[in-house]
N, C-alpha and C positions, 0 to 999 in steps of 0.2 A: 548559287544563291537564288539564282531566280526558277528554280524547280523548285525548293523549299516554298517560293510564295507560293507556287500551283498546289501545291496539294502532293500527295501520294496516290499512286497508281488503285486503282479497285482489288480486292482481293482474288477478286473470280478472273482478272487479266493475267495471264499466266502464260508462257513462250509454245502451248499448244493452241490456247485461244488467238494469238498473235498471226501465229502461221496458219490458222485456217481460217482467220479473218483476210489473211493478204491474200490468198486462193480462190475467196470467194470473191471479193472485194475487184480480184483479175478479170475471172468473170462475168460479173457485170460491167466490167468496162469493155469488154471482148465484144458484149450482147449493144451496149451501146453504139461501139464503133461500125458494128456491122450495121445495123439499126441508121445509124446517121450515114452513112452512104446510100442510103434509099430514100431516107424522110427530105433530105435537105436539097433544097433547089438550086442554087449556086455553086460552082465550082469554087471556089472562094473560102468558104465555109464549111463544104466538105473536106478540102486541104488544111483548113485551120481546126476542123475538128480532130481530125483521122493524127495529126500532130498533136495536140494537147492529149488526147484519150489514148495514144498509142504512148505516149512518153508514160503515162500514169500503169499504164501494164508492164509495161519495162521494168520501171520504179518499184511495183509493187512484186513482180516479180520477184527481181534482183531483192531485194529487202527478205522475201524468203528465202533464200539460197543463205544472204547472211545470216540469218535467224539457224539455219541448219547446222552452218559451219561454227558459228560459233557453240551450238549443243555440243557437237559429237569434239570441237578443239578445245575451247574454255569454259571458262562460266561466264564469261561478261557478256551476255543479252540483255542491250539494251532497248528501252523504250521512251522515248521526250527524257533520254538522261537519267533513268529511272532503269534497275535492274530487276526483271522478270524473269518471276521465280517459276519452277519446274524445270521438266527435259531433263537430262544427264546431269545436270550439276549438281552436288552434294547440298542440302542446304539442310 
């Protein structure tokens, strides 16, 4: 019920735009992280960083690997609960 209040997904979001948005999206978190172990002055902070922005490349990672398997095992690729259409699946 409460995706129904959001809205439906954009038409041009499609499970090829998803996974090369999460690749990219790696990325810039990879460029950040390296980036922040130089910018940042405090041990402190470079630990609190290199954890939050290493967790989000993980995540985004791992979210394309699900995005894969689910192409080539089923068709339920989801996104906010909402099924993105393309890849292998018959639609």
């Amino acid at each position: 019920m409460l995706v129904t209040l959001l809205g439906d997904l954009p038409s041009w979001l499609n499970l090829d735009v998803a996974r090369n948005a999460a690749v990219g999206l790696a990325v810039a978190g990879t460029i950040l992280l390296v980036s922040s172990m130089f910018l940042l002055r405090t041990i402190a902070l470079r630990v609190v960083s290199i954890v939050i922005l290493g967790c989000a490349v993980v995540g985004l990672l791992h979210y394309r690997s699900v995005l894969d398997h689910c192409d080539t095992h089923s068709c339920a690729c989801t996104l906010f609960g909402q099924e993105l259409k393309g890849g292998g699946c018959k639609q």
